[in-house]
C-alpha positions as CSV (number, residue, x, y, z in Angstrom):
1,X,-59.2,95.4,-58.8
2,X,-60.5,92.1,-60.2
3,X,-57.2,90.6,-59.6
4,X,-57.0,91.5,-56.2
5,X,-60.4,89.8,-55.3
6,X,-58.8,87.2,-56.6
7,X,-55.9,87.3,-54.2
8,X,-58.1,87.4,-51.4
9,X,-60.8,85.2,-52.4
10,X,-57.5,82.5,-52.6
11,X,-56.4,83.9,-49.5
12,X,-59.6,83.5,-47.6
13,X,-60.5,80.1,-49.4
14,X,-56.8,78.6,-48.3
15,X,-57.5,79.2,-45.0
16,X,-60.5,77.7,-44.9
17,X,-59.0,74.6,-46.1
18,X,-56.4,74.6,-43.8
19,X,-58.5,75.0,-40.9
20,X,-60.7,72.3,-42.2
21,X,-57.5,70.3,-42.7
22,X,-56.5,71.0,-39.5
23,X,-59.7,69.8,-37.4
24,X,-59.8,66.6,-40.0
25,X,-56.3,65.9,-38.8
26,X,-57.0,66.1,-35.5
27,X,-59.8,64.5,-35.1
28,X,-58.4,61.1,-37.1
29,X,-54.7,61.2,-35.5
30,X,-55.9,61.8,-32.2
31,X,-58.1,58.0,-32.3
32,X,-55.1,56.5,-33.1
33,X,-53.7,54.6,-29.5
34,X,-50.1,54.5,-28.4
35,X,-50.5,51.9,-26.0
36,X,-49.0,52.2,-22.9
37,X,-45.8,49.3,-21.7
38,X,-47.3,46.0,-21.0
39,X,-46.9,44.3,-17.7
40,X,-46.1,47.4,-15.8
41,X,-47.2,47.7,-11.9
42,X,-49.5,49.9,-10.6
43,X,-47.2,52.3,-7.7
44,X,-48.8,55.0,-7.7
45,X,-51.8,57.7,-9.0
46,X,-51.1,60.2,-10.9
47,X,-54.1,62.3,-12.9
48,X,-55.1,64.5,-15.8
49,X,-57.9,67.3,-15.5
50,X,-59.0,69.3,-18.2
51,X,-61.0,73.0,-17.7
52,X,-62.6,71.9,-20.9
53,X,-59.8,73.6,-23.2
54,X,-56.5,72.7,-21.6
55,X,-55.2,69.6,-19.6
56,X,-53.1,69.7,-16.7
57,X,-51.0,66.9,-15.4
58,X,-51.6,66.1,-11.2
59,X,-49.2,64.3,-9.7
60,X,-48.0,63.8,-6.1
61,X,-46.6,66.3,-4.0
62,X,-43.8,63.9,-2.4
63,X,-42.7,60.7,-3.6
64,X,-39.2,58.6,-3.4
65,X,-38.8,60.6,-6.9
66,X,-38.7,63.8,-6.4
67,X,-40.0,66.5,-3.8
68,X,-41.1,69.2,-6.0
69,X,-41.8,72.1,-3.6
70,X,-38.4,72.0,-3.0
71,X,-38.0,74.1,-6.3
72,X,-42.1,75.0,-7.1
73,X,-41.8,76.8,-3.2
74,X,-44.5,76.7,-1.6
75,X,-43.6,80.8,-0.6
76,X,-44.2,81.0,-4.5
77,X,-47.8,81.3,-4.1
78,X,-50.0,84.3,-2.7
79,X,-51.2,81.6,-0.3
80,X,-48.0,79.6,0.5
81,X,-50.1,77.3,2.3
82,X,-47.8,74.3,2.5
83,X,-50.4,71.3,3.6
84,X,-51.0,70.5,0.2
85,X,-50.8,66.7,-1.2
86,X,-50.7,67.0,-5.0
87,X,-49.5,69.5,-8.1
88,X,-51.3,70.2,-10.7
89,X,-49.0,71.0,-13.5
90,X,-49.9,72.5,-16.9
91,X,-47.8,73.8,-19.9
92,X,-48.6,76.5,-22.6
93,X,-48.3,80.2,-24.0
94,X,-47.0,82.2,-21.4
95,X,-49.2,85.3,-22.8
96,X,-52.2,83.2,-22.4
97,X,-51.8,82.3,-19.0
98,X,-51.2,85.6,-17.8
99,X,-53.2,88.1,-19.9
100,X,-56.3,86.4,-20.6
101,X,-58.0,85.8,-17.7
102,X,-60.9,83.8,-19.4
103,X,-61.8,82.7,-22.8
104,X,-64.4,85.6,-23.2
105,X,-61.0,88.1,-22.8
106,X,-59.2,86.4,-25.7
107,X,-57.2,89.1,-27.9
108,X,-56.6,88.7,-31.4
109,X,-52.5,89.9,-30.7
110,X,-52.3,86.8,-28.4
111,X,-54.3,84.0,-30.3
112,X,-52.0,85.3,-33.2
113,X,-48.8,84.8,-31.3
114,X,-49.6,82.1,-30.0
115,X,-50.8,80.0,-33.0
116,X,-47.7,80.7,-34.7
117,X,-44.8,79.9,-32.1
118,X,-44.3,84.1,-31.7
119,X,-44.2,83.8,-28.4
120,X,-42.6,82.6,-25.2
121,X,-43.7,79.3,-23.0
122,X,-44.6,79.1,-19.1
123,X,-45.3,76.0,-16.6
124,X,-48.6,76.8,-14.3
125,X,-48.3,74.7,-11.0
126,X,-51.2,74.5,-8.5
127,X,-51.2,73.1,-5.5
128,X,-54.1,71.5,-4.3
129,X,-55.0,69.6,-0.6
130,X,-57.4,66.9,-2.2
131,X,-58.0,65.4,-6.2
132,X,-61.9,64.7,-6.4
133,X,-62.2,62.5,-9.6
134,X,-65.0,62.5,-12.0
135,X,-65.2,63.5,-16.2
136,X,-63.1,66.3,-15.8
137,X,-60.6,64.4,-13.9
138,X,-59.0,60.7,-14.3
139,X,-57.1,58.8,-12.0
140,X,-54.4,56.8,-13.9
141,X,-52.2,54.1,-12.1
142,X,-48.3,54.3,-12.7
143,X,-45.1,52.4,-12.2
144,X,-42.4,53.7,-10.3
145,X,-40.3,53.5,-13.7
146,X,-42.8,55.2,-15.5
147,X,-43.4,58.2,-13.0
148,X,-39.5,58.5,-13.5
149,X,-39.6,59.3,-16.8
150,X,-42.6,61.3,-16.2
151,X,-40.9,63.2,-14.1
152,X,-37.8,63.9,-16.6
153,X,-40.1,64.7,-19.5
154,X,-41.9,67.7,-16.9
155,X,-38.0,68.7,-15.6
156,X,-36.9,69.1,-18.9
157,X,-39.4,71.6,-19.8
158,X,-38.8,74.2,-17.2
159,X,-36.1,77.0,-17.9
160,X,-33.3,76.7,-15.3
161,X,-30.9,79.9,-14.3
162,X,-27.7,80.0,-13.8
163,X,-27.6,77.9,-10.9
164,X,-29.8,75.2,-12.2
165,X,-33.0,76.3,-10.4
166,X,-36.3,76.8,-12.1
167,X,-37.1,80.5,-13.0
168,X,-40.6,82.0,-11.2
169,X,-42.3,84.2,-12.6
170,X,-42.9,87.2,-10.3
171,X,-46.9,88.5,-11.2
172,X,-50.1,89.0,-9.6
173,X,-51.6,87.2,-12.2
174,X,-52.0,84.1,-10.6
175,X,-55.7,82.3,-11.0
176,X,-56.1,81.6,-6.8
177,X,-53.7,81.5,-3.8
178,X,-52.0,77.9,-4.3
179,X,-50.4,78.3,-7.8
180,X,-47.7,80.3,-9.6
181,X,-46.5,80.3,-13.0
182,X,-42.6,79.6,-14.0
183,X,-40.6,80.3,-17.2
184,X,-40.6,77.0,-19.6
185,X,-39.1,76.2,-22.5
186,X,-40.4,74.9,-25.8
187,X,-42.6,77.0,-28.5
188,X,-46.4,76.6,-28.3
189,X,-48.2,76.7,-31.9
190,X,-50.7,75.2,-33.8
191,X,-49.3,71.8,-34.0
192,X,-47.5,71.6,-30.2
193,X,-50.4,72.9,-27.8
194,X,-50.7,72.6,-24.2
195,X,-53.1,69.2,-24.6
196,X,-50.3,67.8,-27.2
197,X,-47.4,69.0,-24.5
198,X,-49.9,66.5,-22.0
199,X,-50.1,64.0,-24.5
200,X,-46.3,63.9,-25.4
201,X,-45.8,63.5,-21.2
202,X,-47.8,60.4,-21.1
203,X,-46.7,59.2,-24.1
204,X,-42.9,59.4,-23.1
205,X,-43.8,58.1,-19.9
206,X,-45.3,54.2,-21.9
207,X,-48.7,55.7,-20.8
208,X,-51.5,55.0,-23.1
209,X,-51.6,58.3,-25.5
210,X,-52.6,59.4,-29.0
211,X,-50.6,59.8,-32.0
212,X,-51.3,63.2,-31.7
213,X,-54.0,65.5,-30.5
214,X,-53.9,69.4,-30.7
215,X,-57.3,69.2,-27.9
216,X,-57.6,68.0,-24.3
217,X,-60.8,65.6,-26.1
218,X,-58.1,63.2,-27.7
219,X,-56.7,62.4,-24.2
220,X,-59.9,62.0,-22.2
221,X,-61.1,60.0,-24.8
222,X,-58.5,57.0,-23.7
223,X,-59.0,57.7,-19.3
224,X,-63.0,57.6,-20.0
């Protein structure tokens, strides 16, 4: 008996150092600045809001780059409501997104899965008619180069069928009547979150980013 408190005294006290570990990490890595291309021009806004757990990626409905309700339709949507002007596009843990409707409904089966890569990956897109900026939302300015490869690193991450079109997924679990979720790829855990998938996207894009950041704090912290 006395070696099995033992066990689970190491158990519980490795944990505890991992999670202190983890926050310590974060917290340093995420002051560290990539900074963003030098001399770039200033085409066009893009923006990143946050619901104070999760940031989401707004860009443009319609620009010379891409038209993207010609594959997130805008028929997708309970609404399908197609004056709209921008996107709003988040990635993260498809179980998440569609069983827990807020963070008081979190279930220990889906935090699990989701910490540890068990489970599968979606794209949430939401249109919306107007961006309103203020702390939750930051307006950053963008070269025409730079939303190109901003573009690519968002393509890249939805799953495609056979025909090379992005995969809806068919649910009334949607959070309003302008969004709908789609299949993406990728693994969600611990170390690749839905703020670190936002991160990486501005990062790959010569944005100013962090090294790395697990929360949405890291990235707001450089748009203040």
């Amino acid at each position: 008996m006395k070696k099995l408190f033992k066990i689970i005294a190491y158990f519980l006290s490795s944990i505890i150092v991992f999670i202190i570990l983890y926050f310590l990490a974060a917290n340093i890595l995420s002051r560290i600045v990539i900074q963003k291309e030098k001399d770039f021009s200033k085409d066009l806004a893009i923006y990143i809001s946050t619901n104070g757990m999760h940031t989401d990626l707004i860009l443009p409905v319609k620009t010379e780059t891409i038209d993207w309700s010609k594959e997130i339709k805008y028929t997708d949507t309970k609404g399908q409501d197609s004056v709209q002007k921008y996107v709003a596009l988040g990635w993260g843990d498809k179980g998440f997104y569609l069983d827990v409707p807020d963070w008081d409904h979190v279930k220990l089966s889906i935090a699990f899965k989701a910490a540890f890569g068990l489970s599968s990956t979606a794209i949430h897109a939401t249109y919306l008619k107007e961006v309103v900026e203020d702390k939750d939302c930051k307006k950053i300015m963008i070269s025409k180069e730079q939303y190109k490869k901003l573009v690519e690193f968002i393509k890249n991450d939805f799953q495609l069928d056979g025909n090379g079109h992005i995969i809806n997924i068919k649910t009334e679990k949607t959070y309003g009547s302008n969004d709908a979720f789609y299949e993406a790829t990728g693994t969600y855990q611990m170390l690749y979150t839905c703020n670190t998938w936002a991160n990486t996207a501005l990062k790959k894009s010569g944005l100013k980013s962090c090294l790395w950041t697990p929360f949405q704090e890291g990235i707001f912290r450089l748009y203040k």
